[in-house]
N, C-alpha and C positions, 0 to 999 in steps of 0.2 A: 527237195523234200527235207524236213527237219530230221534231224537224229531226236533218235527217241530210243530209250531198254528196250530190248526183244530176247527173247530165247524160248526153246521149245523144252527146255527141260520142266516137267511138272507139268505139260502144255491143258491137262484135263483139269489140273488142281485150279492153273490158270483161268478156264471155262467157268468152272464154278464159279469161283469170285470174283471175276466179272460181271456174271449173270448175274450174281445176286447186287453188286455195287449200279448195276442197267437201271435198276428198278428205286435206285434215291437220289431224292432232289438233287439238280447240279449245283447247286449255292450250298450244299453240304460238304464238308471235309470230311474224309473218312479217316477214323484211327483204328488202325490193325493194333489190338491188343489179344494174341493168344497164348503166347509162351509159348510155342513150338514153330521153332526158326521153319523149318521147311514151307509151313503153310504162312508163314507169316509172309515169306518171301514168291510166294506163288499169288499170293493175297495183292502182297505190291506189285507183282508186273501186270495180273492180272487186270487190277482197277485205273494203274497209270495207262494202261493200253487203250482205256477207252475215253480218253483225256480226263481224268476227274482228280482231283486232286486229293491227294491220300499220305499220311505218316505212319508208322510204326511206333507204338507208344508202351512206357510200361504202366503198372499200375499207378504207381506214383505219379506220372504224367499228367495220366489221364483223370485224375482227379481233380485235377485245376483244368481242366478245358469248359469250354463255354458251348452253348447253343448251337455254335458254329460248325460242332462237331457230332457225326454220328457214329458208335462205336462196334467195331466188330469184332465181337468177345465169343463168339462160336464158331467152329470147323464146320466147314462146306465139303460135301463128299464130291470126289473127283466127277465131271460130267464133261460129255462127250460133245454136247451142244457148241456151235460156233458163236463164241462173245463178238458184240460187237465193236468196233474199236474207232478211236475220235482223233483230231489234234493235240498232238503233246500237251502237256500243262504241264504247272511247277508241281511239286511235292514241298514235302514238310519235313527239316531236318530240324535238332535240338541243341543248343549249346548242352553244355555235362552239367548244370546247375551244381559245381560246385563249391561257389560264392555265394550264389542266390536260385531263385528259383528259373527252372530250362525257358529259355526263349525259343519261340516258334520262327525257323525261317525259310523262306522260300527260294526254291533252286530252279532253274533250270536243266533237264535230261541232259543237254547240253552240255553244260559247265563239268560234269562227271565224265562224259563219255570222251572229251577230249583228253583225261587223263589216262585211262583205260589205256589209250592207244600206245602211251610214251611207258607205262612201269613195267614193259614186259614180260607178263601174264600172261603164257600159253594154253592153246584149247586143251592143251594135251596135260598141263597141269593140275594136281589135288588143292588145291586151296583150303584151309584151317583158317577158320576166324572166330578166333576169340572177345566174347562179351556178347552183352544184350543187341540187339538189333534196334533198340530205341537210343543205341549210342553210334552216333554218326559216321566213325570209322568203322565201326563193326558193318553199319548196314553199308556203307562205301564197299567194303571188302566182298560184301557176299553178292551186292548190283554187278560191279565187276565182272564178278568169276560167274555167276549166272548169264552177263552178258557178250561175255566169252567165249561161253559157252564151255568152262571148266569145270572139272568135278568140284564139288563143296562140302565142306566138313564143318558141321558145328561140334564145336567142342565140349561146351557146356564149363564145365570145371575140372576138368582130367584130359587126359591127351586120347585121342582117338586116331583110329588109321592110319595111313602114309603120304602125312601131307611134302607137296615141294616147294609150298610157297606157305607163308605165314602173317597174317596182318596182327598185330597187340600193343598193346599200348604197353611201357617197359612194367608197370606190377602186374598185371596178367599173364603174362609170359613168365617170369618167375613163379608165382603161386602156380601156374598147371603144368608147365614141366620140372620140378622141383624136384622128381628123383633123379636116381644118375643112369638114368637110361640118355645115351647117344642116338642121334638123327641125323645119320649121314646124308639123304635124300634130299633133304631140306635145302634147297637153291637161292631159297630169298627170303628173308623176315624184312618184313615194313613194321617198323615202329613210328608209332604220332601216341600223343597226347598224355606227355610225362617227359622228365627228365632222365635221360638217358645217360649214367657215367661210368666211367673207368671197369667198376663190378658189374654191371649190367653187359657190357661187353665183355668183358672174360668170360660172364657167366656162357651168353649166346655162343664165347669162340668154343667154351667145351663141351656146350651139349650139340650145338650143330656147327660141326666143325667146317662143313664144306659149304655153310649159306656166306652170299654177301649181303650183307645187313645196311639196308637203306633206312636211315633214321628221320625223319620228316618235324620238320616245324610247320604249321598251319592251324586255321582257327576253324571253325564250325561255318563262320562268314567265307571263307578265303580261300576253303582247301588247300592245297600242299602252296606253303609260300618257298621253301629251300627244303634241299637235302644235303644228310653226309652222309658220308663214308668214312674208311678208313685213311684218308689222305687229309682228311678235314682236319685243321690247327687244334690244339683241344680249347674248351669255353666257347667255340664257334658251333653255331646250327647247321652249316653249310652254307654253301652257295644258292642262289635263287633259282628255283625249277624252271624247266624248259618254259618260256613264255612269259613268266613275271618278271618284273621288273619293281627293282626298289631304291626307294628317296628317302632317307633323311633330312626330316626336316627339326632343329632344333633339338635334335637326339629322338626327335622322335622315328615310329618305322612307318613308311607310308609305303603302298604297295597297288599295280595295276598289273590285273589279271585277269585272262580268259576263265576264269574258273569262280569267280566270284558271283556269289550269290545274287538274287534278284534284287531281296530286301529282306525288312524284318514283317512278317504276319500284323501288327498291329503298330511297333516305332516306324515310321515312313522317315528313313535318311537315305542319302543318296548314295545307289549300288549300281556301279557304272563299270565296263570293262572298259572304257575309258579313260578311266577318271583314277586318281588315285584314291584310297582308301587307307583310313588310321588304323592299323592295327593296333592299335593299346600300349605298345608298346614301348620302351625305351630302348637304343641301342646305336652301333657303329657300321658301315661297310668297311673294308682292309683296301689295300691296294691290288688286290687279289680278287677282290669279289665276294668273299666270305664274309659272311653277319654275326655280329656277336650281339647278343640283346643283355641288359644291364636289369631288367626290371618291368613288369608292367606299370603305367603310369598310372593307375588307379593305386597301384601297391608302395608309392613314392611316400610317406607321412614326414613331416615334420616335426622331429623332438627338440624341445629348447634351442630353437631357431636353426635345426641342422637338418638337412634334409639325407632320410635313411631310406634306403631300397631293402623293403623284404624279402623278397625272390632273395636277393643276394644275400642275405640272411643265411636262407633256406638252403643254398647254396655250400654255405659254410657248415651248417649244422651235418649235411649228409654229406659233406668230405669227410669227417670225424670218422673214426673208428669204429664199427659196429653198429652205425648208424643205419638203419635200414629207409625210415622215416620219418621226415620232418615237415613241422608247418608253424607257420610266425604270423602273428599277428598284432594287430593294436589296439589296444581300448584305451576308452578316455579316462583321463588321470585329473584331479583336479591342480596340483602344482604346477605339473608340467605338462598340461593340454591332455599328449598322452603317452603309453608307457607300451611298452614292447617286449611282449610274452610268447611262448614257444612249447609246443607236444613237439617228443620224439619217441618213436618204439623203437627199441634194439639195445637201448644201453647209456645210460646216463650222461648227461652233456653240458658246460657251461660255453659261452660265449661274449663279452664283455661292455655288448652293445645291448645283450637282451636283460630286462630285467629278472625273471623266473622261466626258469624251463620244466616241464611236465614231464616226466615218460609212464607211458601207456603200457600199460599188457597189452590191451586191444586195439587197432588202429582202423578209425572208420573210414568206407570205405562205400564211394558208390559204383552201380553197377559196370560201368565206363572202366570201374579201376582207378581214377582217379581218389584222391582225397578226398573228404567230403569236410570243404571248411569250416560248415555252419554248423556242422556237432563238433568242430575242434572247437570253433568261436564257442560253445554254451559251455565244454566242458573247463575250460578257461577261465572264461568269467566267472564260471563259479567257485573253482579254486584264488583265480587273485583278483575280482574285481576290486578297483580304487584300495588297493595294498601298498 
């Protein structure tokens, strides 16, 4: 029998929305867009339970969807009636569109539910998950702990209840626990999808003293590629999670894994748990087994024949003092191809490779938590383009 999500939590909420997902074409994609995680997520097991294929979307999303998609933007009242239910199918997860705009990808129940097994997430745990549920870690967090069968806490933007496990990307977790209320209970924070340093870990050792904080590197394609801990060398990701396996090839990170995606919704390249797969990135294994990544390869440019890594840039600008947040980027220059410019919010900054640095009162931000490059890319350019 395949593995597939189940839980009985919400089990009528579930009825509903399958009943009502019974009744549209199977060559439809359904997108849960409600703003109310609970139904959102009764929405999702509901409609994957009956094999159809379904994402969680937000507004933004879902304005760039196509035909393909039908949208479910009303709450279904709890009903008692037994849904009917099919063969697994994939779902629709999103990159954080914080380069460009979110790519749609398709997963296998599968590829999730093997990890469920290994993060040690108990039935008897509260689970807190922080962000939108159109952002892939966030709905990762709450499939889990629904299919766990663990209590679930959405947070919203302020801290709720008594969580003992924690899923956040590192700026979510600062902006909602940001008083200095202590979380002794707290057993485990997972962080993905941000850099995680030196103050981010102080900050988690004194508001939850007693979590161990499993910090994750992984992509939207790939799920958790490594983790660390507090044993991890500092500049390192961690080690490769149970099951992956990674090659360097050329500096670059190539990666096979049980947990890897099927493909991309509409780019058709090859997503094989066989096979390795390019992670974007640039970087090293140790003799140890520990990953240090230098850079994504997209973010490599070329200034006057020198080849500059922006991450590592980015890197440098928020080791600085006061630096809360940074982001570096390139536009084209006519001298010299192109020039290398930089927002920081927290406190004024130079660096000697960048040409102009920005700082923000406000730092944008999407709902992932993540940067949102392409308002730093406008507000940029309009400060120094061809300067």
């Amino acid at each position: 029998m395949e593995e597939r999500f189940k839980s009985t939590k919400n089990q009528k909420l579930q009825n509903a929305y399958g009943m009502w997902a019974s009744k549209i074409d199977n060559k439809q994609i359904i997108a849960i867009c409600l703003y109310d995680p609970e139904h959102e997520m009764a929405a999702f097991f509901g409609i994957s339970a009956l094999g159809k294929q379904v994402c969680i979307v937000s507004n933004d999303i879902m304005k760039n969807l196509d035909k393909r998609f039908t949208a479910l933007t009303e709450k279904k009242a709890p009903s008692s009636c037994l849904m009917p239910t099919g063969k697994p199918n994939s779902f629709i997860t999103f990159t954080s569109g914080s380069t460009n705009n979110p790519k749609a990808i398709l997963r296998s129940q599968k590829s999730w539910i093997y990890s469920f097994k290994k993060n040690g997430v108990l039935k008897n745990d509260t689970v807190a998950v922080l962000g939108n549920l159109s952002h892939s870690l966030a709905l990762y967090a709450a499939t889990e702990a629904m299919h766990i069968e663990a209590d679930l806490i959405f947070t919203g933007l302020r801290p709720k209840g008594q969580p003992t496990v924690i899923y956040a990307t590192p700026t979510l977790l600062k902006l909602i626990y940001k008083n200095d209320s202590i979380y002794p209970i707290v057993r485990k924070i997972f962080i993905g999808g941000g850099v995680f340093n030196e103050a981010d870990r102080m900050f988690c050792n004194h508001r939850f003293p007693n979590a161990e904080i499993k910090v994750f590197y992984g992509t939207a394609e790939t799920s958790f590629i490594t983790v660390s801990d507090d044993k991890t060398p500092p500049n390192s990701v961690g080690r490769a999670y149970e099951g992956v396996e990674i090659e360097i090839k050329n500096e670059a990170v190539f990666i096979k894994s049980p947990m890897i995606a099927e493909n991309y919704l509409d780019n058709q390249i090859l997503m094989d748990v066989n096979i390795y797969f390019p992670t974007g990135e640039l970087g090293r294994v140790d003799n140890n087994g520990f990953l240090f990544l230098k850079g994504r390869l997209d973010r490599a440019v070329n200034i006057s024949d020198k080849i500059i890594y922006l991450d590592v840039l980015e890197d440098d600008l928020l080791s600085l003092p006061g630096i809360e947040y940074a982001a570096v980027i390139a536009l084209p220059n006519s001298k010299r191809g192109q020039k290398v410019f930089a927002a920081v919010y927290g406190n004024n900054a130079s660096h000697n490779q960048i040409s102009e640095i920005l700082s923000l009162k406000e730092w944008p931000l999407l709902l992932s938590g993540k940067t949102d490059y392409v308002k730093i890319t406008a507000i940029l350019k309009d400060f120094f383009y061809e300067k």
